[in-house]
C-alpha positions as a Markdown table, in Angstrom:
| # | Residue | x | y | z |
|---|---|---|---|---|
| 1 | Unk | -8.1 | -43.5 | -12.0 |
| 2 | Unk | -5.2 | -42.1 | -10.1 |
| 3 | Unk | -5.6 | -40.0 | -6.6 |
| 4 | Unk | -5.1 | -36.9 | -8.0 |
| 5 | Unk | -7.7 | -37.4 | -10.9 |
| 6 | Unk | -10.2 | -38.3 | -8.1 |
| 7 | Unk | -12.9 | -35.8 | -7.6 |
| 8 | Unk | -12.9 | -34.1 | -4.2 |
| 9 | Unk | -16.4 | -32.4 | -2.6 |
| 10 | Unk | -15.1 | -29.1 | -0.7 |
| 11 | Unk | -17.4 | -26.8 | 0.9 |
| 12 | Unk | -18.9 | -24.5 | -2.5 |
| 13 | Unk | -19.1 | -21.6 | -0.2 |
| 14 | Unk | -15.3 | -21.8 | 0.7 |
| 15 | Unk | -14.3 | -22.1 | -3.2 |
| 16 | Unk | -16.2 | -19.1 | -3.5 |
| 17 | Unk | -14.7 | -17.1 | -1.6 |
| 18 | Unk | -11.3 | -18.3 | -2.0 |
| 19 | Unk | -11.6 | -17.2 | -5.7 |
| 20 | Unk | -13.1 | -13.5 | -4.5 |
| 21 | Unk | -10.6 | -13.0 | -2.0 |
| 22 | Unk | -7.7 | -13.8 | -4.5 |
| 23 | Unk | -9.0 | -11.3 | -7.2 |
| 24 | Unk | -10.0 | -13.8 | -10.1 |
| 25 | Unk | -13.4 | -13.9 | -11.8 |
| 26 | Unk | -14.8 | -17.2 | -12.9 |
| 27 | Unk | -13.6 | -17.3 | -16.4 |
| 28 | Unk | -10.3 | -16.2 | -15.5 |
| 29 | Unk | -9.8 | -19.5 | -12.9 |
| 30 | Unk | -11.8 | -21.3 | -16.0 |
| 31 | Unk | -9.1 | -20.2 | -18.1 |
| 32 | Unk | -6.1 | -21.4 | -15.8 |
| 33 | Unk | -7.9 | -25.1 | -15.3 |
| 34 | Unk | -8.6 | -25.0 | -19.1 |
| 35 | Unk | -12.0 | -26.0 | -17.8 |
| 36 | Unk | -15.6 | -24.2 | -18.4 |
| 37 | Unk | -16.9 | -21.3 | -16.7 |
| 38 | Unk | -20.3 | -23.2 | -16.1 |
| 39 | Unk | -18.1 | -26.3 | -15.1 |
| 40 | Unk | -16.5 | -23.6 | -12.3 |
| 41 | Unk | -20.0 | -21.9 | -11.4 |
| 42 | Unk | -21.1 | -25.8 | -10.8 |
| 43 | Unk | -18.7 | -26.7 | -8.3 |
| 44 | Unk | -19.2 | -23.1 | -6.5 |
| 45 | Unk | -22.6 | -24.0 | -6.9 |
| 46 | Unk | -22.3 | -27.4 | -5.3 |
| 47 | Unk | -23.2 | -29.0 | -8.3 |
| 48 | Unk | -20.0 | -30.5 | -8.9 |
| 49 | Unk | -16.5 | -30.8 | -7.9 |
| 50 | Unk | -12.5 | -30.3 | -8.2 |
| 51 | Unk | -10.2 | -33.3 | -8.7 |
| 52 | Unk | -7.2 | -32.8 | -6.3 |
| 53 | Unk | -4.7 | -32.0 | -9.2 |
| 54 | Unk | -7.2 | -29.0 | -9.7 |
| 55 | Unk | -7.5 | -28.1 | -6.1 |
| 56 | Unk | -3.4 | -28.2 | -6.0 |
| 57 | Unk | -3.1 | -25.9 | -9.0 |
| 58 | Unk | -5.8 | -23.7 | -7.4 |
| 59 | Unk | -4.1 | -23.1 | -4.3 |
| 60 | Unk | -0.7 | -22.2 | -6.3 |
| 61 | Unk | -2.5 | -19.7 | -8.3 |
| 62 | Unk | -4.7 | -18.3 | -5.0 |
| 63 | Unk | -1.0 | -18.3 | -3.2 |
| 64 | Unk | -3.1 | -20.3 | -0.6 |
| 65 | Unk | -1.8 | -23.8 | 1.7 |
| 66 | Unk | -4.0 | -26.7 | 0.6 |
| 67 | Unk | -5.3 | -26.8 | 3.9 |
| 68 | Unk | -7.4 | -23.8 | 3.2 |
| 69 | Unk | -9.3 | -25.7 | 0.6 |
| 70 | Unk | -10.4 | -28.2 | 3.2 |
| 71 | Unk | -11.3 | -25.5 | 5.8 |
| 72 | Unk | -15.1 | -23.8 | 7.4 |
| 73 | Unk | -14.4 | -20.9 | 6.5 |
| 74 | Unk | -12.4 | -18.1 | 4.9 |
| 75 | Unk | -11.2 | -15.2 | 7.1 |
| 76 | Unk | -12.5 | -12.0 | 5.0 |
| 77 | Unk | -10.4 | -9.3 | 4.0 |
| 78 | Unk | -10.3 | -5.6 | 5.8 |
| 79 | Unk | -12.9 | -3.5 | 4.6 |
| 80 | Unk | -11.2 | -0.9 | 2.6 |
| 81 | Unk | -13.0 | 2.3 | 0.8 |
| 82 | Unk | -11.6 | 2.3 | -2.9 |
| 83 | Unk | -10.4 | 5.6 | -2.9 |
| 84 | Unk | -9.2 | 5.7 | -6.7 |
| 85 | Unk | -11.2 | 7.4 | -9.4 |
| 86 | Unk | -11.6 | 4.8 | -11.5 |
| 87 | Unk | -13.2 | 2.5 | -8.9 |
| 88 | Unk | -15.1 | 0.4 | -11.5 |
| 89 | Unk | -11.5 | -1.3 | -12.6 |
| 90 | Unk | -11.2 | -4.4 | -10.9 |
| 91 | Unk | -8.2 | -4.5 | -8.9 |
| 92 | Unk | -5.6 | -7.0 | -9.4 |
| 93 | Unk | -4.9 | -10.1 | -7.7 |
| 94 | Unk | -1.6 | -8.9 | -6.0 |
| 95 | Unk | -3.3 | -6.2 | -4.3 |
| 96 | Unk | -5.6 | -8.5 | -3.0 |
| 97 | Unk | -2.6 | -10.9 | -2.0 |
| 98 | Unk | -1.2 | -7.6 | -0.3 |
| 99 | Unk | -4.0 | -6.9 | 1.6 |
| 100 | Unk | -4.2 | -10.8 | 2.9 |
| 101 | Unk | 0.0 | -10.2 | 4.0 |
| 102 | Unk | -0.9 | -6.9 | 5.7 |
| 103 | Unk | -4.1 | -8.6 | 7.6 |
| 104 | Unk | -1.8 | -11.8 | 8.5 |
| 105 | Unk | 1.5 | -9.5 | 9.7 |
| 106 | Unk | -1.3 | -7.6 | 11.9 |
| 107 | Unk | -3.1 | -10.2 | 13.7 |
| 108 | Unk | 0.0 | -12.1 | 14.1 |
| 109 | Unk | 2.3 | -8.6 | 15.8 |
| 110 | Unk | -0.2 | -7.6 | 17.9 |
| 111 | Unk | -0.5 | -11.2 | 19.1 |
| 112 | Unk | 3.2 | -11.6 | 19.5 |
| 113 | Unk | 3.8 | -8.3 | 21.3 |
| 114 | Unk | 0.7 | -7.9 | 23.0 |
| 115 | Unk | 0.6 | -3.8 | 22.0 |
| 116 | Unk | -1.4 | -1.7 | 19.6 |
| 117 | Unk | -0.6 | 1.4 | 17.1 |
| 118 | Unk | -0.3 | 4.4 | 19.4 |
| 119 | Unk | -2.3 | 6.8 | 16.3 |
| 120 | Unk | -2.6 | 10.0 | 18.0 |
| 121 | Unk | -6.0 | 12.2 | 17.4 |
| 122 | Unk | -6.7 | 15.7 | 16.2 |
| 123 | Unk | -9.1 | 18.0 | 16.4 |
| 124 | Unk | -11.6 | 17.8 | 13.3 |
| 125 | Unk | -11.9 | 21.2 | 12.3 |
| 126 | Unk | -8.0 | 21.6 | 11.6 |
| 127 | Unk | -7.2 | 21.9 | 8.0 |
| 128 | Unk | -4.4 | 19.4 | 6.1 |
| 129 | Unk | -1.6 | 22.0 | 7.2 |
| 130 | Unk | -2.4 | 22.7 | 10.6 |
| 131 | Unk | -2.9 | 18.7 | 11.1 |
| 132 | Unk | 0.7 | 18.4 | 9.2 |
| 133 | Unk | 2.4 | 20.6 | 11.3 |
| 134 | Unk | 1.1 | 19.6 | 14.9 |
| 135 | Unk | 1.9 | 16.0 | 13.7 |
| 136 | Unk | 5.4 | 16.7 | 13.2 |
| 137 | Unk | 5.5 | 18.5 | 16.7 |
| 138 | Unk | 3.7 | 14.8 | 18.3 |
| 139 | Unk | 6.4 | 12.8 | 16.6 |
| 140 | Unk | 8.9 | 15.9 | 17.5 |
| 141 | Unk | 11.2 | 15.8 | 14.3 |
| 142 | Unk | 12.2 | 18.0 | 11.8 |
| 143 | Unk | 11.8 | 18.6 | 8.5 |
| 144 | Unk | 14.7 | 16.0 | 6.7 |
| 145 | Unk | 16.3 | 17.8 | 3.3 |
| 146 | Unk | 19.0 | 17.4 | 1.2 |
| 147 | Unk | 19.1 | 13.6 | 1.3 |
| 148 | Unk | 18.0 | 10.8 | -1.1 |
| 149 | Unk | 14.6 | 9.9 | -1.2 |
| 150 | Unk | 15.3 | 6.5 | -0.4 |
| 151 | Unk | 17.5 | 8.0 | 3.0 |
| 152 | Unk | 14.4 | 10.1 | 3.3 |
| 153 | Unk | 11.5 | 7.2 | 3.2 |
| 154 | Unk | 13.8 | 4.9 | 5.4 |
| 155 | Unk | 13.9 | 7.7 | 8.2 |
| 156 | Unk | 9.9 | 8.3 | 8.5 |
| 157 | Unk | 9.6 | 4.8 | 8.2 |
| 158 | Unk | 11.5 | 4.3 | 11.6 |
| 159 | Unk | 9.6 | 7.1 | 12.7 |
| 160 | Unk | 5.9 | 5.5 | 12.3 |
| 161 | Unk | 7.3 | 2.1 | 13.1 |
| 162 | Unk | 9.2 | 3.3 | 16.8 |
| 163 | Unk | 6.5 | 5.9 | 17.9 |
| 164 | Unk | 3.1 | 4.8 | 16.5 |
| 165 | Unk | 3.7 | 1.2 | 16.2 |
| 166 | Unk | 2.5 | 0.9 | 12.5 |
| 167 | Unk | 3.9 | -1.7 | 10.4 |
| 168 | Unk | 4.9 | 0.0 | 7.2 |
| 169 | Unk | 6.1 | -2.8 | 4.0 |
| 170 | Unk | 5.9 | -2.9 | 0.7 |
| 171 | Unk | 4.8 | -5.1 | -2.1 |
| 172 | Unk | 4.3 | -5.8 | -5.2 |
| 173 | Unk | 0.5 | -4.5 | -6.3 |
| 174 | Unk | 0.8 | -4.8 | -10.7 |
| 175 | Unk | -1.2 | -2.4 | -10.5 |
| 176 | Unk | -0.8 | 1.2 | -12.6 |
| 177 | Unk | -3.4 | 3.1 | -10.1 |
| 178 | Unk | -2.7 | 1.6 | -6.4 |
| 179 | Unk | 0.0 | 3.6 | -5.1 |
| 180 | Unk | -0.9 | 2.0 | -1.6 |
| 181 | Unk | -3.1 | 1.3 | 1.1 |
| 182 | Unk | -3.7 | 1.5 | 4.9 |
| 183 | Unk | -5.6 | -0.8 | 7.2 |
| 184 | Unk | -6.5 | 0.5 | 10.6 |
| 185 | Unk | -6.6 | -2.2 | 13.2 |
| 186 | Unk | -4.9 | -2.6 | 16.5 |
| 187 | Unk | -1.9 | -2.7 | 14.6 |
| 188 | Unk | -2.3 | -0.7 | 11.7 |
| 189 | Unk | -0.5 | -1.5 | 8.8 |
| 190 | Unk | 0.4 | 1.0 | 5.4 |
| 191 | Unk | 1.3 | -1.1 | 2.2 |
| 192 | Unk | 3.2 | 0.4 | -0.5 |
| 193 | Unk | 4.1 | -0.2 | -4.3 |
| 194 | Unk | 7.2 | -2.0 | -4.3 |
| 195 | Unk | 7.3 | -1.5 | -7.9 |
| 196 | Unk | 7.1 | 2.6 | -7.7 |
| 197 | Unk | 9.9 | 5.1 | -7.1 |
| 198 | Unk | 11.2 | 6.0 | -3.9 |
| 199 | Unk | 10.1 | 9.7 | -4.4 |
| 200 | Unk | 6.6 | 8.1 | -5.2 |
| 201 | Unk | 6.2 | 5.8 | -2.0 |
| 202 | Unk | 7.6 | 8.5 | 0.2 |
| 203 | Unk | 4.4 | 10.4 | -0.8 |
| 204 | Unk | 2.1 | 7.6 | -0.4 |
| 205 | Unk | 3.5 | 6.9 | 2.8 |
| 206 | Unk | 2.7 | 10.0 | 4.4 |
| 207 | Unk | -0.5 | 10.3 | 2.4 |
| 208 | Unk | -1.6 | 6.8 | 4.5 |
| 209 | Unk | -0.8 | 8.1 | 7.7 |
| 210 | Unk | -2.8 | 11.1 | 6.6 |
| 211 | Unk | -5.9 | 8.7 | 6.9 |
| 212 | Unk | -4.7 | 6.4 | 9.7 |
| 213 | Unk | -5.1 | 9.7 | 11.6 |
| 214 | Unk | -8.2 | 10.5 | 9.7 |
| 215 | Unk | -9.0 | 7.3 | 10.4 |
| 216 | Unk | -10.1 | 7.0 | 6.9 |
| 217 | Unk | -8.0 | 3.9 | 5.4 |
| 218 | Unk | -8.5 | 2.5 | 2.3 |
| 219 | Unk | -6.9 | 1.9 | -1.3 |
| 220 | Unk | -5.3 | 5.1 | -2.8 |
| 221 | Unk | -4.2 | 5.9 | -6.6 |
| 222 | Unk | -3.0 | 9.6 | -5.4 |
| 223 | Unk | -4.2 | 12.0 | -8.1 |
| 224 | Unk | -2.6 | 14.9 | -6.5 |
| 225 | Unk | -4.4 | 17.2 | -8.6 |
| 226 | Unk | -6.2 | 20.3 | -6.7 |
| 227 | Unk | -9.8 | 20.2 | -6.1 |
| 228 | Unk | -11.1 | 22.6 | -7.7 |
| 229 | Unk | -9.4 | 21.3 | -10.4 |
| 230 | Unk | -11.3 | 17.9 | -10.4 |
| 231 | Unk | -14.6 | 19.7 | -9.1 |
| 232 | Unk | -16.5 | 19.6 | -12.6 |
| 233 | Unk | -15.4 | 15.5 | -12.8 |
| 234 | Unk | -17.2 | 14.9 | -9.9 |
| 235 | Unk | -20.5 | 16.6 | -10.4 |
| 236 | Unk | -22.6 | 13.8 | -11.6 |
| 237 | Unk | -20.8 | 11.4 | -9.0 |
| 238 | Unk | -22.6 | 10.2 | -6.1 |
| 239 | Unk | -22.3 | 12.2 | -3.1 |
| 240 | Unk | -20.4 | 9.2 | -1.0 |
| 241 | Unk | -17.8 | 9.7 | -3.8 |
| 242 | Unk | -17.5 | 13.1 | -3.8 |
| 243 | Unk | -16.9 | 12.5 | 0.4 |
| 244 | Unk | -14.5 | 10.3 | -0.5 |
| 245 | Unk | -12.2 | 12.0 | -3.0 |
| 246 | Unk | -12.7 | 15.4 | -0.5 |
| 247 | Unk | -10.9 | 13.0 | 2.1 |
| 248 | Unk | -7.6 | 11.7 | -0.7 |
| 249 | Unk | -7.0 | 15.9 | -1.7 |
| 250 | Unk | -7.1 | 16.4 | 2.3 |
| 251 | Unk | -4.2 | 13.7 | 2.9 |
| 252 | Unk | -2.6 | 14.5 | -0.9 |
| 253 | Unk | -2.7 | 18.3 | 0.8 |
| 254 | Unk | -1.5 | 16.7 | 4.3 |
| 255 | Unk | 1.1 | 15.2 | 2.3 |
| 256 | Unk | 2.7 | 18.3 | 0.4 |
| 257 | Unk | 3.0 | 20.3 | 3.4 |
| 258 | Unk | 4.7 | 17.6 | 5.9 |
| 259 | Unk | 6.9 | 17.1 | 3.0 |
| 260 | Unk | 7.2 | 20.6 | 1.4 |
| 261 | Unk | 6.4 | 23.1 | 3.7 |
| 262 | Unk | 4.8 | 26.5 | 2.1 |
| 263 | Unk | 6.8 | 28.6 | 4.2 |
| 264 | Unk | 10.9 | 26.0 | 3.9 |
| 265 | Unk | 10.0 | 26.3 | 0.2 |
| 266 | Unk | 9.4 | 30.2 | -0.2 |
| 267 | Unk | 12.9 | 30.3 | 1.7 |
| 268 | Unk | 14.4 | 28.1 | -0.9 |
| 269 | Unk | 12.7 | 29.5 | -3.5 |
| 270 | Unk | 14.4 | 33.1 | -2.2 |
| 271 | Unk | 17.9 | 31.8 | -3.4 |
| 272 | Unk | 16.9 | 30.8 | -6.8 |
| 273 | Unk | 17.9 | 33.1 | -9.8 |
| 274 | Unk | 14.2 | 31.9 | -11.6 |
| 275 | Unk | 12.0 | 29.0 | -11.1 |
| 276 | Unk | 13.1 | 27.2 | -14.5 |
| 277 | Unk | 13.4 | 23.6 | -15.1 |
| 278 | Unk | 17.0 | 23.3 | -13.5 |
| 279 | Unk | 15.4 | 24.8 | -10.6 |
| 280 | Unk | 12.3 | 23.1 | -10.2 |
| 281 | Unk | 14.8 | 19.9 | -10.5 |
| 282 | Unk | 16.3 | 21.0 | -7.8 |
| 283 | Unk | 14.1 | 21.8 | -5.4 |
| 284 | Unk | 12.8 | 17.9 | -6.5 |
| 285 | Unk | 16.2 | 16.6 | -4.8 |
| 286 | Unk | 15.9 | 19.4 | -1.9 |
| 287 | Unk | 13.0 | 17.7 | -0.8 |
| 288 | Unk | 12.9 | 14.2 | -2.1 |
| 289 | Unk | 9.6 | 14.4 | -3.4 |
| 290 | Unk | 8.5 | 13.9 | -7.6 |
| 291 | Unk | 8.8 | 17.1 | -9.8 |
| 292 | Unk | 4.9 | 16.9 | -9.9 |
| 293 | Unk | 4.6 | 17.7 | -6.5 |
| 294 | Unk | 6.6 | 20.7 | -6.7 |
| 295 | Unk | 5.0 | 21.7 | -9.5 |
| 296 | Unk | 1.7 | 21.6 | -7.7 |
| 297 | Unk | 3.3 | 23.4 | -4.5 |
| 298 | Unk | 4.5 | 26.7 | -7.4 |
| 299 | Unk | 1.4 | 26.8 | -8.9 |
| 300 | Unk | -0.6 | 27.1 | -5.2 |
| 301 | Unk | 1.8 | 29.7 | -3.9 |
| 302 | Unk | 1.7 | 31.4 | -7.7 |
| 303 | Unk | 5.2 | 30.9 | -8.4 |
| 304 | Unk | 3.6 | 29.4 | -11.6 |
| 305 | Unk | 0.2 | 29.6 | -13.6 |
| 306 | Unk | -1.9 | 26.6 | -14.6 |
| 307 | Unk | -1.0 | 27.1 | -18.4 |
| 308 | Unk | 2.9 | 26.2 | -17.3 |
| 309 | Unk | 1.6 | 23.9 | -14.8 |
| 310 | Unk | -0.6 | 21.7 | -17.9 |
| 311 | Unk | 1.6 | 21.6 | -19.9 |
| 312 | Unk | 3.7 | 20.5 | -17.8 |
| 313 | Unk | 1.5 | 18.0 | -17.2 |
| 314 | Unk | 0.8 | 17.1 | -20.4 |
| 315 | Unk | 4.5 | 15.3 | -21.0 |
| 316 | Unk | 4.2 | 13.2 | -18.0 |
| 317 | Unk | 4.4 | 10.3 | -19.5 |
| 318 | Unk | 3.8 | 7.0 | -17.9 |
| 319 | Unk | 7.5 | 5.0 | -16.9 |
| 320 | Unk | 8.6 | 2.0 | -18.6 |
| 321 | Unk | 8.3 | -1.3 | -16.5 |
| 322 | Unk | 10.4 | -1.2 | -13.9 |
| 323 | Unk | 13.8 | -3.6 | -14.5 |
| 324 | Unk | 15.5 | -5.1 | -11.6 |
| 325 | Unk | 18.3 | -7.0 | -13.1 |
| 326 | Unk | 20.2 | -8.4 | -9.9 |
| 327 | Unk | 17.7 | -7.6 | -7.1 |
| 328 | Unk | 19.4 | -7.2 | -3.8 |
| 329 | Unk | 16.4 | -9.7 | -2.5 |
| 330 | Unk | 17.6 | -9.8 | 1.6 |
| 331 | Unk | 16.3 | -6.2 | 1.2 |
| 332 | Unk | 13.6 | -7.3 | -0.8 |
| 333 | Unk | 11.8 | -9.8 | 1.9 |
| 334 | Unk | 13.0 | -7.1 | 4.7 |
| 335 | Unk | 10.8 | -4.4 | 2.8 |
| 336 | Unk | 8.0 | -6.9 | 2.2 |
| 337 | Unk | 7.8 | -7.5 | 6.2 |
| 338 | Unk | 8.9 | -4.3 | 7.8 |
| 339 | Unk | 11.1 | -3.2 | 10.6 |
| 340 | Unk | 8.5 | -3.3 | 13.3 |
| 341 | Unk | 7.8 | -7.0 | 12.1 |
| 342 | Unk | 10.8 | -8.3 | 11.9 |
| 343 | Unk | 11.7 | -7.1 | 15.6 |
| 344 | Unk | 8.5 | -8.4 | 17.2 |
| 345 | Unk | 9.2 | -11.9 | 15.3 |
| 346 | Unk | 13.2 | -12.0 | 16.5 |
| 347 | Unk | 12.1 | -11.0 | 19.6 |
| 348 | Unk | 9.5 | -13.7 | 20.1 |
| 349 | Unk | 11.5 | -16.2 | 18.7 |
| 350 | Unk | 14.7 | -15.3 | 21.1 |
| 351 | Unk | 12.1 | -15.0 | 24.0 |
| 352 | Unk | 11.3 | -18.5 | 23.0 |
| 353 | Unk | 7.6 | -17.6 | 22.3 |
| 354 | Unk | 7.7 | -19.4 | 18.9 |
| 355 | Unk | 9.7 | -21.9 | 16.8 |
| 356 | Unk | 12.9 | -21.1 | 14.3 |
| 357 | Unk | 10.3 | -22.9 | 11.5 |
| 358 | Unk | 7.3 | -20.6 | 13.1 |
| 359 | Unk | 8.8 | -17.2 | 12.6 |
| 360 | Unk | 10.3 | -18.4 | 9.3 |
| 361 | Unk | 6.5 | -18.8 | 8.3 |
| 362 | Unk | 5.3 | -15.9 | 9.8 |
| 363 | Unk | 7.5 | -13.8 | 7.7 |
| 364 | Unk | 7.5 | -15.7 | 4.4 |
| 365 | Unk | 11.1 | -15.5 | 5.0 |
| 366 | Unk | 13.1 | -17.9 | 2.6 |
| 367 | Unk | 16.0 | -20.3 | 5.1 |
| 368 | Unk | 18.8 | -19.1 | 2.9 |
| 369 | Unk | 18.6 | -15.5 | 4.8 |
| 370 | Unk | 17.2 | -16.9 | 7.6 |
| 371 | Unk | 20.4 | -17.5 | 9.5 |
| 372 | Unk | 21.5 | -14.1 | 9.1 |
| 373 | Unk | 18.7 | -11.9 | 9.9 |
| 374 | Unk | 18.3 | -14.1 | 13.4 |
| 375 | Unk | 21.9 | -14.4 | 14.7 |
């Protein structure tokens, strides 16, 4: 019997959690070992146990080192509320991956720098466009139109990442109802969907600051509908959900008018002929933001009733997979790290606080763009 064919006994417990913390149910890892699901309750049972061959595979579908096979213990993932509707649906394994990157870049920036997110607070009672407009006077910036969204999701980035030391990145979630999420730590982190729009993230991204200053992170799909709109879905919901979804409309709300003033857009709107479809495109590129949102923003100020607004609504259709072809991937691993990363890793490294080979880890940074991002 070769090495690799040579059952090893691991700590059940660990197994376990390994599995649960990388998103896969039992006959799902059953399926990838062409094993048994009672063979893998067994081993998570104690019962029985992994040859090393299987351990290896594990760890490359778990995106885990082989050393944490062999550990105590598993660190556990943030607590996060699930704030999509559709909380029942499991949520995939890259989200889950995500959330282990955004815990990892956290621990590991505040322990470099030695600072924490500087997340200012509000008063409760203030409503999502009071809070949006004192916000923007604490960051002290104006409104930014007239640009492309990307242009426009790069600048607020720098914003949160300079003044409130939150480490903003993206990644890829497979996921058709996780538009992002937000952990609040010492250094709080905002995920996005690398695979979504830049209109879309730009959105999300001020959506999870909404509940960083809420204090209210978690997992967000962003159903941007209204609330009375949704008010006869949530009837026979329990009342923690109801709580819940109150707090996504607030920072949906939060997000509209940081984005989209009321009062900019009835300025704008002032110089249109009509609000027709040309003009409702445009005022999508005045403002960066998705066609829905403006839509939304017309039918609260009246501009537009909720027949146009449905069926409007009702040819939304949901976008093909997303084709890269030649993916520009320096910008890639940048995007999957973050500005605010990236600095405090350089700077630690040129401060001689940790190894070429540590920071390369810390980053998941491939050598071959290594060279240029640290000279």
């Amino acid at each position: 019997m070769s090495s690799k064919q040579r059952e090893i006994k691991l700590l059940p417990e660990v197994l376990r959690q390994l599995r649960e913390t990388s998103g896969y149910s039992v006959d799902e890892i059953a399926k990838r070992l062409k094993t048994t699901e009672k063979k893998i309750k067994e081993v998570e049972a104690g019962e029985s146990a992994f040859t090393l061959s299987q351990i290896e595979k594990l760890a490359n579908v778990y995106k885990r080192p082989l050393a944490a096979f062999f550990s105590d213990s598993i660190p556990k993932l943030p607590e996060l509320v699930d704030f999509r509707i559709n909380r029942e649906k499991r949520l995939s394994p890259q989200v889950y991956l995500a959330q282990r990157k955004a815990q990892y870049l956290s621990e590991k920036i505040e322990e470099l720098s030695g600072e924490k997110s500087q997340i200012p607070s509000f008063p409760k009672k203030f409503k999502p466009d009071k809070l949006a407009e004192e916000f923007k006077k604490y960051l002290n910036i104006q409104l930014l139109k007239s640009k492309k969204p990307t242009e426009i999701l790069a600048y607020y980035k720098k914003i949160l990442e300079d003044k409130l030391k939150i480490i903003v990145i993206e990644y890829p979630m497979k996921a058709d109802d996780v538009r992002a999420f937000s952990i609040h730590s010492d250094i709080s982190v905002i995920v996005l969907n690398e695979e979504d729009k830049p209109s879309i993230k730009l959105f999300s991204l001020i959506h999870e600051v909404c509940h960083l200053v809420k204090n209210t992170a978690g997992i967000c799909s962003l159903e941007i509908e209204q609330e009375d709109q949704k008010q006869e879905f949530y009837c026979n919901k329990l009342e923690i959900e109801q709580e819940d979804q109150k707090q996504e409309f607030y920072c949906n709300k939060f997000a509209a008018e940081f984005l989209v003033p009321l009062g900019d857009l009835k300025l704008e709107i002032e110089k249109l002929a009509s609000i027709d479809d040309e003009s409702i495109d445009k005022l999508s590129e005045i403002y960066g933001v998705s066609k829905q949102v403006i839509m939304l923003r017309l039918l609260w100020l009246g501009y537009i009733g909720k027949e146009r607004y449905n069926q409007f609504k009702s040819g939304l259709k949901e976008p093909p997979p997303k084709k890269f072809g030649r993916r520009n991937w320096e910008k890639v691993f940048l995007n999957r790290v973050g500005e605010l990363s990236l600095q405090e890793v350089k700077r630690a490294y040129h401060e001689e606080k940790i190894t070429y080979y540590e920071a390369l880890s810390i980053l998941g940074l491939k050598t071959q763009y290594a060279e240029k991002i640290f000279t």
